[in-house]
N, C-alpha and C positions, 0 to 999 in steps of 0.2 A: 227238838226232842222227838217231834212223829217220827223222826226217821230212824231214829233207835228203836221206836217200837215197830217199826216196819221191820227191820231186819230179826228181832227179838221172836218174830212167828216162824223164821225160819229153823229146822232142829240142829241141837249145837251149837247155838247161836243167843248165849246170854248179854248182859245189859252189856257190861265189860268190852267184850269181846266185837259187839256193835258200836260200841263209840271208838275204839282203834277202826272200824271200818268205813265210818261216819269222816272221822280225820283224816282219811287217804281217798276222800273221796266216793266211797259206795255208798249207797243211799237206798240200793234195794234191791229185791231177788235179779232182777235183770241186769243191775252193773253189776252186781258180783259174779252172774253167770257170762256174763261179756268178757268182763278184765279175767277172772279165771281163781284159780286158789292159787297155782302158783305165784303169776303175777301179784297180788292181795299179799301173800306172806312175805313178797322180797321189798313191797313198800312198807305193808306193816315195822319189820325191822327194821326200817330207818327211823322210827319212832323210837323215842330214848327213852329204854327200860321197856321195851312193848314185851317182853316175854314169849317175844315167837319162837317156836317151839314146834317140833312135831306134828305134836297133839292138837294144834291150833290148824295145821296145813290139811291133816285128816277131816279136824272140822268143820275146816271151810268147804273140801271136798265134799264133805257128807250132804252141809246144806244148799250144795250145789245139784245134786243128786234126792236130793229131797228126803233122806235118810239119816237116822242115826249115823255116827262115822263109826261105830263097831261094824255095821252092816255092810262095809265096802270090802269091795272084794281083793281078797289076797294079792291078785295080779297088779289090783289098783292100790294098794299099801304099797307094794312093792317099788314100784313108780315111782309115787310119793318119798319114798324114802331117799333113794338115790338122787333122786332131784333135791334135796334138803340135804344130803351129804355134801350135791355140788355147789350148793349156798356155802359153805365153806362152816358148817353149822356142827 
């Protein structure tokens, strides 16, 4: 359970959303900033029903960044985006 609250200080980053990270393996600010948001969203999805989504690639960017994910920047949404269109999502 500490590693849920480990990741929980990160912003964007509720219980939920920590225990799919927890399941694939990340356990805290430095493996999520290792494996990356990309990588993190296209394992998360192999989780049945994970709900991966957009909004969840934003947020993992964000808390990689150490930011809210409204706060990233358009060039980096942009990115995100196309890379989650080519998830086939």
């Amino acid at each position: 359970m500490s590693n849920i609250n480990n990741l929980t200080t990160l912003p964007n980053i509720g219980k939920t959303l920590a225990e799919k990270l927890v399941m694939i393996g990340i356990e805290n600010e430095q493996d999520l900033k290792t494996v990356g948001c990309e990588n993190a969203i296209i394992k998360i999805a192999t989780i049945q029903n994970s709900g991966a989504c957009i909004n969840m690639l934003y947020a993992l960017e964000g808390a990689i960044q150490g930011i809210r994910w409204h706060g990233l920047s358009i060039e980096r949404k942009a990115e995100l985006k196309e890379f989650y269109k080519m998830m086939g999502k």
